[in-house]
Short mmCIF file of the C-alpha atoms (twelve columns), coordinates in Angstrom:
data_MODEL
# 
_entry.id   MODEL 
# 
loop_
_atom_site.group_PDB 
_atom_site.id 
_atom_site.type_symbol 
_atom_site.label_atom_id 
_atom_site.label_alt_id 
_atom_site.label_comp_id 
_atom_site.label_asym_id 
_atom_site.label_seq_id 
_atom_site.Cartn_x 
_atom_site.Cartn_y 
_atom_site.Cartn_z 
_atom_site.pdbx_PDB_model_num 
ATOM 1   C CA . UNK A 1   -16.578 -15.095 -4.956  1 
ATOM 2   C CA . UNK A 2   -16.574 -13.025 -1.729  1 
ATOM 3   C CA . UNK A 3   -18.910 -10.507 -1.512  1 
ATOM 4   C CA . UNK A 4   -17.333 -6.895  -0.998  1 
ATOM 5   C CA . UNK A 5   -19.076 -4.739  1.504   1 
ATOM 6   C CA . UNK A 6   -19.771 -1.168  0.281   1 
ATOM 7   C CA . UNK A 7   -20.473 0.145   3.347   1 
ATOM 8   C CA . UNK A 8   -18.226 0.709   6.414   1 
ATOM 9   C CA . UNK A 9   -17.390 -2.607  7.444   1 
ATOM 10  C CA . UNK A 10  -18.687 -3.928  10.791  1 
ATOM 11  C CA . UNK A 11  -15.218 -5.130  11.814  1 
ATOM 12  C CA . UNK A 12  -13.209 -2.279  10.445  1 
ATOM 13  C CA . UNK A 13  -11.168 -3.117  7.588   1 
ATOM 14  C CA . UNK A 14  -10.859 -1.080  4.905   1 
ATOM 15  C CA . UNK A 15  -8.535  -2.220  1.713   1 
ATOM 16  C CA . UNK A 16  -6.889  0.663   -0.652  1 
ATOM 17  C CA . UNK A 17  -6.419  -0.869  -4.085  1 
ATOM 18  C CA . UNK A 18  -4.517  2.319   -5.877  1 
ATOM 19  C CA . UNK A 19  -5.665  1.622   -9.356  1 
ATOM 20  C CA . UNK A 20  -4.935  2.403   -13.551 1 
ATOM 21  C CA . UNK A 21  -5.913  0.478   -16.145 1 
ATOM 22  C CA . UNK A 22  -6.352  -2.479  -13.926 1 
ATOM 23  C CA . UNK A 23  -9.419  -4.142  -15.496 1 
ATOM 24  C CA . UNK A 24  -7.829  -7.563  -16.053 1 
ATOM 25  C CA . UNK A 25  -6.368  -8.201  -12.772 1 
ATOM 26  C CA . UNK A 26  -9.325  -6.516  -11.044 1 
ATOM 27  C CA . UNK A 27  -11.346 -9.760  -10.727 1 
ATOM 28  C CA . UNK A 28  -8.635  -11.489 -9.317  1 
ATOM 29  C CA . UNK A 29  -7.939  -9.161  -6.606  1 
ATOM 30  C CA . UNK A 30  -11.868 -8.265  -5.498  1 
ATOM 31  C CA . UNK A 31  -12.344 -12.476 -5.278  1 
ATOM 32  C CA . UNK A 32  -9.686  -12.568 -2.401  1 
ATOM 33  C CA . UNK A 33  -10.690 -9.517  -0.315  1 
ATOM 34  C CA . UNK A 34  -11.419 -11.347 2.934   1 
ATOM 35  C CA . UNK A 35  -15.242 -11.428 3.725   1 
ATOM 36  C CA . UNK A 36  -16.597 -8.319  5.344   1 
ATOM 37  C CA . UNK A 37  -13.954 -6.100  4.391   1 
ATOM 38  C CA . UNK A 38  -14.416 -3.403  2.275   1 
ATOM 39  C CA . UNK A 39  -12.406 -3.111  -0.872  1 
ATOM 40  C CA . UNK A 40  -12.001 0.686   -1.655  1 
ATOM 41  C CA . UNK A 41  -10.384 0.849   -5.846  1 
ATOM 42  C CA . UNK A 42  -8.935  4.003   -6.358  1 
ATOM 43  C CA . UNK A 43  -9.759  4.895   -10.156 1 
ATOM 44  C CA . UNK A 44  -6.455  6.982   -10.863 1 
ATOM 45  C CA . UNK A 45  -7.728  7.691   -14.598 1 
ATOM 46  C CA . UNK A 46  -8.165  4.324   -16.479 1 
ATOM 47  C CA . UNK A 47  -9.477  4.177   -19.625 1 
ATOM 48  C CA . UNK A 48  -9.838  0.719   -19.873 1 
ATOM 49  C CA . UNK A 49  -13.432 0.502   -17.663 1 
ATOM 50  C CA . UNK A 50  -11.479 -0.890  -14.408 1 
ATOM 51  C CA . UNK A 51  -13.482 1.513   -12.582 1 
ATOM 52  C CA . UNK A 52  -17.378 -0.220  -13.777 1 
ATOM 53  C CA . UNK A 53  -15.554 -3.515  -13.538 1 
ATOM 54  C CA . UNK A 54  -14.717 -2.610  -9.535  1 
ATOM 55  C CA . UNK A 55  -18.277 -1.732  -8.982  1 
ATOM 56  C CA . UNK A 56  -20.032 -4.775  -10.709 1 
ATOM 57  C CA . UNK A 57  -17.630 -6.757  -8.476  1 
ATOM 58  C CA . UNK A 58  -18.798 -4.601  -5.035  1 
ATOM 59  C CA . UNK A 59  -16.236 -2.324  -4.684  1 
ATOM 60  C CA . UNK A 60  -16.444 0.866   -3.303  1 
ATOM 61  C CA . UNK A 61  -15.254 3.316   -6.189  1 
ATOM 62  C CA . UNK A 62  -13.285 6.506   -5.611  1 
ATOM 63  C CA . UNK A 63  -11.975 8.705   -8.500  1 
ATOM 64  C CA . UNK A 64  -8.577  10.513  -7.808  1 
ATOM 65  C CA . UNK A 65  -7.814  12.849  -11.261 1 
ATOM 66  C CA . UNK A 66  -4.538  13.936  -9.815  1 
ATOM 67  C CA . UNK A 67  -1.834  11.226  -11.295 1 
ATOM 68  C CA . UNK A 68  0.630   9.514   -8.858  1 
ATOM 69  C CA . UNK A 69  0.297   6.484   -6.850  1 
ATOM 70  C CA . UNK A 70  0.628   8.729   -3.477  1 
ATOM 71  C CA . UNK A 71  -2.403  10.297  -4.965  1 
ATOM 72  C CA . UNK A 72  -4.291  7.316   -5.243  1 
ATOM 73  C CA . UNK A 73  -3.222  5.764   -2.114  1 
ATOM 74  C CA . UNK A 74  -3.850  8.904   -0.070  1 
ATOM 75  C CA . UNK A 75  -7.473  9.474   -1.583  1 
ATOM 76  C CA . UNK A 76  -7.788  5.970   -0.331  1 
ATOM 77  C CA . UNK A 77  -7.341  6.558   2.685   1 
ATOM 78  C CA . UNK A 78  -9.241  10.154  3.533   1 
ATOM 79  C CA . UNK A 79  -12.181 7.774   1.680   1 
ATOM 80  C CA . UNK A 80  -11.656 5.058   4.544   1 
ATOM 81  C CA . UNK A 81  -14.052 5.087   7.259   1 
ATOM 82  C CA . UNK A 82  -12.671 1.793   8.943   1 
ATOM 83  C CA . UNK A 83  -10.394 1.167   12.203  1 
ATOM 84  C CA . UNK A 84  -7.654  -0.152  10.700  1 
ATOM 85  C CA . UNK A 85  -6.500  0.729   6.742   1 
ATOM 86  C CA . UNK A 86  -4.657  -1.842  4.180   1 
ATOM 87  C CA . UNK A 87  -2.948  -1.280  1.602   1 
ATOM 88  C CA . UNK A 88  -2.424  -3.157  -1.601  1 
ATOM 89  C CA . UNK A 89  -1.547  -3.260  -5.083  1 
ATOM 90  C CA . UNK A 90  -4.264  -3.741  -7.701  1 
ATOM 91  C CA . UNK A 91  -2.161  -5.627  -10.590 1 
ATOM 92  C CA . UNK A 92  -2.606  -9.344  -9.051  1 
ATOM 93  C CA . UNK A 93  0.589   -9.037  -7.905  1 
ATOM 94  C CA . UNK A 94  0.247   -9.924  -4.167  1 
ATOM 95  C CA . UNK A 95  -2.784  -11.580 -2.942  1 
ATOM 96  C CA . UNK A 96  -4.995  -9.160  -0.371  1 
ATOM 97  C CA . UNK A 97  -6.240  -12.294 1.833   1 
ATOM 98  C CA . UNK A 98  -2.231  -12.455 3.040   1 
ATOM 99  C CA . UNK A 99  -3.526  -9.099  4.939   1 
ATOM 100 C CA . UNK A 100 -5.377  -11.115 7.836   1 
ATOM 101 C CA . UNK A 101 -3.082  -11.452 9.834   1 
ATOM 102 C CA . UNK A 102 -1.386  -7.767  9.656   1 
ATOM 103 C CA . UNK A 103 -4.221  -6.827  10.735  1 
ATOM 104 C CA . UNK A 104 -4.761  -8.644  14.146  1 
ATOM 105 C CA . UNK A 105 -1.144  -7.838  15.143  1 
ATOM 106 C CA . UNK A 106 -2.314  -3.994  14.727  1 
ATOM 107 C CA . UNK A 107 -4.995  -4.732  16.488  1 
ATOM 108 C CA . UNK A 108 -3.443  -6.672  18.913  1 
ATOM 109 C CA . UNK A 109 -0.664  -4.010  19.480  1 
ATOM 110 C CA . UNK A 110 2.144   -5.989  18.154  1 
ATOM 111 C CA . UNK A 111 3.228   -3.491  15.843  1 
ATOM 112 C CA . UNK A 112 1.591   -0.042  14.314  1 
ATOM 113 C CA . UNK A 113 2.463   -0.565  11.225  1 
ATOM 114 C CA . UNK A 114 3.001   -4.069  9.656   1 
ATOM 115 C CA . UNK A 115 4.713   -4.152  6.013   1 
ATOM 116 C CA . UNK A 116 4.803   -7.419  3.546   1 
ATOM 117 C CA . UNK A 117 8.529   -8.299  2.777   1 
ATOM 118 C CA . UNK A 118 8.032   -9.679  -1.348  1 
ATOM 119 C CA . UNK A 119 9.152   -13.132 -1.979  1 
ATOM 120 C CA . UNK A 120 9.090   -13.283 -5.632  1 
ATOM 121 C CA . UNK A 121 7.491   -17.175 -6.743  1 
ATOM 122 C CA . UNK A 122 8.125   -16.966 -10.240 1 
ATOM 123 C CA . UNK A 123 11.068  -15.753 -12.466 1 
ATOM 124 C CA . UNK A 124 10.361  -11.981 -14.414 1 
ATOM 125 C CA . UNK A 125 7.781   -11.353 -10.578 1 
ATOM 126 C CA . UNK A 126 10.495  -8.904  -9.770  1 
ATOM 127 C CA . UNK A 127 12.953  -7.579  -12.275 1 
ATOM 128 C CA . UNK A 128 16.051  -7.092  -11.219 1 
ATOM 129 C CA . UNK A 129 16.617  -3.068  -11.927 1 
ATOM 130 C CA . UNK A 130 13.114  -3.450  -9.583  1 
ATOM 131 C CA . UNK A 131 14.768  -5.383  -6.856  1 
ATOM 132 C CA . UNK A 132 18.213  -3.310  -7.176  1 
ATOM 133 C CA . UNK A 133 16.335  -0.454  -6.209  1 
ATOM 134 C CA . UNK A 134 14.256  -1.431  -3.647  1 
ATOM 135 C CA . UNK A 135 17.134  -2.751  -2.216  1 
ATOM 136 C CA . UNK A 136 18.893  0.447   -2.040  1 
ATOM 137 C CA . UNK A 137 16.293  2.676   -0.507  1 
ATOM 138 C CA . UNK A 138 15.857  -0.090  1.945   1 
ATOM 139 C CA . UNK A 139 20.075  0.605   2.816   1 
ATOM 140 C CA . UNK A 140 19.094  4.209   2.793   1 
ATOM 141 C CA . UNK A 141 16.042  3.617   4.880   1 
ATOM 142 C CA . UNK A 142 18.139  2.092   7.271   1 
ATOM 143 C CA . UNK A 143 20.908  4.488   7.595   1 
ATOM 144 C CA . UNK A 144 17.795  7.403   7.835   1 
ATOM 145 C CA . UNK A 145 15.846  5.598   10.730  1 
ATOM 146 C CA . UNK A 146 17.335  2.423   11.876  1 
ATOM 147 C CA . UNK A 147 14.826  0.369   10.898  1 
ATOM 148 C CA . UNK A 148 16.431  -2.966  9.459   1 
ATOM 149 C CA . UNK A 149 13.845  -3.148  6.718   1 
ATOM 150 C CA . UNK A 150 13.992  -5.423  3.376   1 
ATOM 151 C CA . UNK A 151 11.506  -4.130  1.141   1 
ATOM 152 C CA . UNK A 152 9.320   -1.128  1.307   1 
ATOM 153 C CA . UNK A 153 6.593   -2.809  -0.707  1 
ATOM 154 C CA . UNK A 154 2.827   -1.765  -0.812  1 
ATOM 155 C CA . UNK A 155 1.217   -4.849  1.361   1 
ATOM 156 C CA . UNK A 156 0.287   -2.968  4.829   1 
ATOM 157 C CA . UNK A 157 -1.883  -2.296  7.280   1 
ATOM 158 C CA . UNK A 158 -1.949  0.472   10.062  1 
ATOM 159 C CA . UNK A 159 -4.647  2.540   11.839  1 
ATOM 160 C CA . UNK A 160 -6.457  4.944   10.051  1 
ATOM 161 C CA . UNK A 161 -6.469  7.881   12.273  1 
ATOM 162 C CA . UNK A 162 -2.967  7.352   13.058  1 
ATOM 163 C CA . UNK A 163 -1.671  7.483   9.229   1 
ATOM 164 C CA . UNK A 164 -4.003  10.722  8.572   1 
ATOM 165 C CA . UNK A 165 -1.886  12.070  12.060  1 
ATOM 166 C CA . UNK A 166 1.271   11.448  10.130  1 
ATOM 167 C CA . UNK A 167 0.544   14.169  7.385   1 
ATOM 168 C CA . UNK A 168 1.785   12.635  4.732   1 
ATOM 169 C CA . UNK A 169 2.592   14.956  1.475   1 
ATOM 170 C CA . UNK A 170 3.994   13.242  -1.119  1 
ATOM 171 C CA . UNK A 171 1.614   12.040  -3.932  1 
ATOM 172 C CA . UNK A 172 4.157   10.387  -6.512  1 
ATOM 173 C CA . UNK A 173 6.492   6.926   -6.155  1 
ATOM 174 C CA . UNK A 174 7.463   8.238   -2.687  1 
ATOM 175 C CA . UNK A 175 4.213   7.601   -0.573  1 
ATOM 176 C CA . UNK A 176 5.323   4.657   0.675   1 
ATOM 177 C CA . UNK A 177 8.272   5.594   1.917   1 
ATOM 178 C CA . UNK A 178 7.252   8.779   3.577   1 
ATOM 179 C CA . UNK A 179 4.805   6.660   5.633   1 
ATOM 180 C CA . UNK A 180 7.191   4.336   7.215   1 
ATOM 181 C CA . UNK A 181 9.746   7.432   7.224   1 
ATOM 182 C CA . UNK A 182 7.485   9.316   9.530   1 
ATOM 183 C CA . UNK A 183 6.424   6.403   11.610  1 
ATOM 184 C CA . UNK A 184 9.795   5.801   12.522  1 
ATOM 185 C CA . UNK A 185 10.539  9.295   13.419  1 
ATOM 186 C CA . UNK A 186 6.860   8.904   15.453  1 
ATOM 187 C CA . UNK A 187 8.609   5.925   17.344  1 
ATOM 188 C CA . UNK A 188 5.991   3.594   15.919  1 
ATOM 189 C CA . UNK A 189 6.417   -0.311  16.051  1 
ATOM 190 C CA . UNK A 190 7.177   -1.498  12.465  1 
ATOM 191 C CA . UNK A 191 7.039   -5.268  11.220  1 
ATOM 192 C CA . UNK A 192 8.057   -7.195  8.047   1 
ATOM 193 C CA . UNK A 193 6.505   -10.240 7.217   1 
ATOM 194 C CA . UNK A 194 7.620   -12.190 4.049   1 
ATOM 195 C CA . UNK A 195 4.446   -12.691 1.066   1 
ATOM 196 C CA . UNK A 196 5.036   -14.211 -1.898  1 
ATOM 197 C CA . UNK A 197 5.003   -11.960 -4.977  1 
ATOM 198 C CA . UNK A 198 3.612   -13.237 -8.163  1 
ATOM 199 C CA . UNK A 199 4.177   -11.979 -11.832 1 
ATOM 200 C CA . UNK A 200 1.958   -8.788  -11.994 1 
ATOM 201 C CA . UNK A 201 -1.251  -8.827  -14.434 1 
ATOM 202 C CA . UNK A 202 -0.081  -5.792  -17.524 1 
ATOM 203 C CA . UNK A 203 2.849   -3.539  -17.841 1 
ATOM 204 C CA . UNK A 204 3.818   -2.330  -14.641 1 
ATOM 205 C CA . UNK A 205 3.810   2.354   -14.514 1 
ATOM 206 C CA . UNK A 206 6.595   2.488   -12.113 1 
ATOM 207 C CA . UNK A 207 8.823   -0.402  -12.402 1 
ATOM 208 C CA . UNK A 208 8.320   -1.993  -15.753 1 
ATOM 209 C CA . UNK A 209 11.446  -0.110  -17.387 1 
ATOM 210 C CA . UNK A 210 14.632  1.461   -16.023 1 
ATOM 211 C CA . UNK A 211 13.279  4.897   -16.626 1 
ATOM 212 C CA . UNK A 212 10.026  3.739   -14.138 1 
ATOM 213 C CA . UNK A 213 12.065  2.507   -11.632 1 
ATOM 214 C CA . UNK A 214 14.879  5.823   -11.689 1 
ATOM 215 C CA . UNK A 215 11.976  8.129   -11.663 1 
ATOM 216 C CA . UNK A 216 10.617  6.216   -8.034  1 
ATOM 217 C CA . UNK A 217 14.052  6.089   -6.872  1 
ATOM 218 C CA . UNK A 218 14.524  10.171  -7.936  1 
ATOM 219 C CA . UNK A 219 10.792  10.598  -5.076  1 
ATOM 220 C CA . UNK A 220 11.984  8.459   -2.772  1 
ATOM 221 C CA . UNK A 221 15.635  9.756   -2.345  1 
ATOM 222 C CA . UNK A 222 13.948  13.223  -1.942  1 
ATOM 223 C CA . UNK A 223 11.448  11.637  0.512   1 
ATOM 224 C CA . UNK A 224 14.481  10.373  2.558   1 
ATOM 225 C CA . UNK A 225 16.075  13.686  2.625   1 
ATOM 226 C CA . UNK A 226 13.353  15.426  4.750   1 
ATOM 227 C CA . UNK A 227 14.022  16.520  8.381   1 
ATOM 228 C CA . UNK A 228 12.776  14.235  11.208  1 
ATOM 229 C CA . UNK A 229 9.214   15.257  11.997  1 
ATOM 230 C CA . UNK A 230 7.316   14.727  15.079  1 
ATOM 231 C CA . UNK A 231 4.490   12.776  15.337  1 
ATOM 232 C CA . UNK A 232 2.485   11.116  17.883  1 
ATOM 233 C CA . UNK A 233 2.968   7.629   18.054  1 
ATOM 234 C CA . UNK A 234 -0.627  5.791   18.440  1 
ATOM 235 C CA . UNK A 235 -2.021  3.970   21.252  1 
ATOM 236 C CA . UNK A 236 -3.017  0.973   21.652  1 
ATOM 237 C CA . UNK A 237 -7.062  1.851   21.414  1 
ATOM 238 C CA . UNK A 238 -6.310  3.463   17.781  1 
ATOM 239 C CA . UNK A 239 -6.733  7.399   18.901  1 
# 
């Protein structure tokens, strides 16, 4: 297995793993954090021990009480010490190592933000009330900034300091989307590169049922009704 840094990582990578009740999937995901980076698991109140099992495996552990995947993510990232932030799911879902190479196109000022477009390798990965809706925001998304995005899933990468300059509010479903929102108003360079998307370890909190999936939908729609806000778009040395 890899080892996880727990300390600022010499190369600046540091990998948000929003977490809740993740403990069987956990393994799986620490073993393919690339070597030297450090894995950050956000504990957003499991009760199934996820949050020892990410520390006997070398993650860095930080405890968010507030509910909501924005929550998580965004305690992630304050937590983050690193260059350049990741993001990525913590149900097995998508594999972190597929990060790499988002990061060296932010670093190599290709792009400012670099997204992972989900091809699904097995039938039930992505259920279709899942995809339908993704598929609308993205249409929406579209319309909103002109980006000619395909997914708006949770495999990215971006620099740290520019993120926290994009003052992001929402800590529900909508996180996501209120990133790349706001980077497109900031003028930022957004890419979409296709990862394959594997059947996801447990019940999924946000898209597992209808009611999941309309409640995300609900955040994001409000997300996507915000004004245009200004921010600065970052350079190519990170500032």
């Amino acid at each position: 297995m890899n080892a996880v840094t727990t300390s600022p990582s010499p190369i600046g990578v540091d990998v948000v793993l929003p977490c809740l009740n993740e403990a069987e999937a956990l393994p799986w995901v620490l073993e393919r954090i690339p070597p030297g980076w450090r894995a950050l698991v956000v504990d957003n109140g499991s009760t199934d021990g996820s949050a020892g099992i990410a520390r006997a495996l070398g993650a860095t552990v930080v405890t968010e009480e507030r509910r909501g995947f924005g929550a998580a993510c965004h305690a992630g990232l304050l937590a983050a010490t690193a260059d350049v932030v990741c993001f990525c799911d913590c149900d097995a879902s998508l594999d972190p190592a597929h990060l790499v190479p988002f990061v060296s196109e932010v670093r190599g000022g290709g792009a400012d933000l670099v997204l992972g477009r989900r091809r699904p390798q097995a039938r039930g990965a992505w259920p279709a009330h899942a995809r339908a809706g993704n598929l609308a925001l993205a249409r929406l998304l579209r319309r909103r900034t002109g980006l000619r995005l395909h997914d708006l899933g949770p495999l990215r990468a971006a620099r740290r300091e520019a993120l926290l300059g994009l003052g992001l509010t929402d800590r529900r479903s909508g996180y996501p989307l209120q990133m790349v929102v706001r980077a497109a108003d900031a003028g930022w360079r957004v890419a979409e590169h296709d990862v394959p998307y594997l059947p996801r370890t447990g019940t999924s909190k946000v898209t597992g049922t209808w009611r999941g999936t309309w409640h995300a939908v609900r955040d994001m729609s409000a997300v996507l009704k915000e004004p245009p806000a200004v921010h600065p778009r970052p350079d190519a040395d990170g500032g």
